[in-house]
N, C-alpha and C positions, 0 to 999 in steps of 0.2 A: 816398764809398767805404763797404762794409760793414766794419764791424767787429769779425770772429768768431775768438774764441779758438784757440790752437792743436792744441785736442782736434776741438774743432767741425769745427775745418778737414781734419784729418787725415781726418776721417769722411765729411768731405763729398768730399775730394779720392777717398778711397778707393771711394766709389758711385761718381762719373764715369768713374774709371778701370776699373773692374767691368760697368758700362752701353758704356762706350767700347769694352771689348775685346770683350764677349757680342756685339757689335753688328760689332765684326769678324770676328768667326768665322760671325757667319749668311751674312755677305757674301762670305766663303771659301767656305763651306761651299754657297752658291747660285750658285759657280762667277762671279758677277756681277763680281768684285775681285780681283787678285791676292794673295798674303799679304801680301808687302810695302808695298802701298796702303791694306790695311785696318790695319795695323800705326800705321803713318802717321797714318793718320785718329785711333786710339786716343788716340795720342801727344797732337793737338791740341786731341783734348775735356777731356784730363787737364789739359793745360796752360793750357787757359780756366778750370778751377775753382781754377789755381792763382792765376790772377791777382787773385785776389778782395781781394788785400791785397800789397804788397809785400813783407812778409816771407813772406806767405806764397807770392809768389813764387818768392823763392829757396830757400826751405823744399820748395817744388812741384818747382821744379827741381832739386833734390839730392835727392829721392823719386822724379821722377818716372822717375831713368836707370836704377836697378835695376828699377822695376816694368816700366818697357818690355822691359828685357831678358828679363826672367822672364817676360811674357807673349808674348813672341815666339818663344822657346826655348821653351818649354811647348807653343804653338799647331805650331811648325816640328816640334819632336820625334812627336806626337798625329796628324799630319797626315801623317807617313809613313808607306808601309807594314809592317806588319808581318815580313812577308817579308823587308826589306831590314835592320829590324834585324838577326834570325836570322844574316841572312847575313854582317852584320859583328859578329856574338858579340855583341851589346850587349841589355839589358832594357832597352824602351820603358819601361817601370810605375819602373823603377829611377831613372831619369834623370829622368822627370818628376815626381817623388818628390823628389830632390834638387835640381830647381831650385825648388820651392816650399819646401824648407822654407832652401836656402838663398841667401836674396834678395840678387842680385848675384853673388855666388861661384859658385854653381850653375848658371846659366847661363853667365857666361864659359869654366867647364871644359868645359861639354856644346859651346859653340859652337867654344872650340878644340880638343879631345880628340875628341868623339866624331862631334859632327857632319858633316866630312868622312869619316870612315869608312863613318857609316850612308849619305851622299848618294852616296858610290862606289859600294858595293853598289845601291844603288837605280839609279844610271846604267847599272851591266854588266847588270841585272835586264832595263832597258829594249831595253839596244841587240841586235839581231837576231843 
């Protein structure tokens, strides 16, 4: 087994998870993946670098469920339209502002508070 510090490891977990999600958004963004597969996929790169050590497992694991969420709220918020914000009074820049700087928190509120409102309006935006 490798034997790397818990600074080491943060930094190493922190590229995987940074290379995991840039690597899901190309695959969003190439229409190739749904978000939620590529999401997915993040999750399980992250959680290979966490396994590098057993504490740093569980260390990985209790890291790894806010940075999921934050990169999923992030990627979900960025990936809607514009439009649909506007239309349910919400600042895209705002929200994705507050789930970066606050990890864990900030996304939980954006996914229960706002996110249904911006995906209403996006649904009545769509439908004929």
């Amino acid at each position: 087994m490798l034997n790397i510090g818990t600074a080491e490891f943060l930094i190493l977990l922190s590229l995987m998870a940074l290379v995991a999600v840039s690597v899901g958004v190309a695959l969003v963004r190439a229409s190739t993946m749904s978000r939620g597969l590529a999401l997915l996929l993040a999750a399980f790169v992250g959680f290979g670098a966490a396994a590098l050590t057993f504490s740093g497992l569980i260390l990985g694991v209790l890291w790894l469920i806010p940075l999921v969420l934050t990169a999923w709220g992030v990627l979900d918020a960025a990936l809607r339209p514009d439009s649909a914000w506007a239309a349910a009074d919400q600042s895209k820049l705002v929200w994705v502002i507050v789930q970066l700087l606050l990890l864990g928190v900030g996304p939980v509120a954006y996914l229960v508070a706002v996110r249904p409102r911006v995906r209403e309006a996006e649904l009545r935006m769509r439908s004929p």
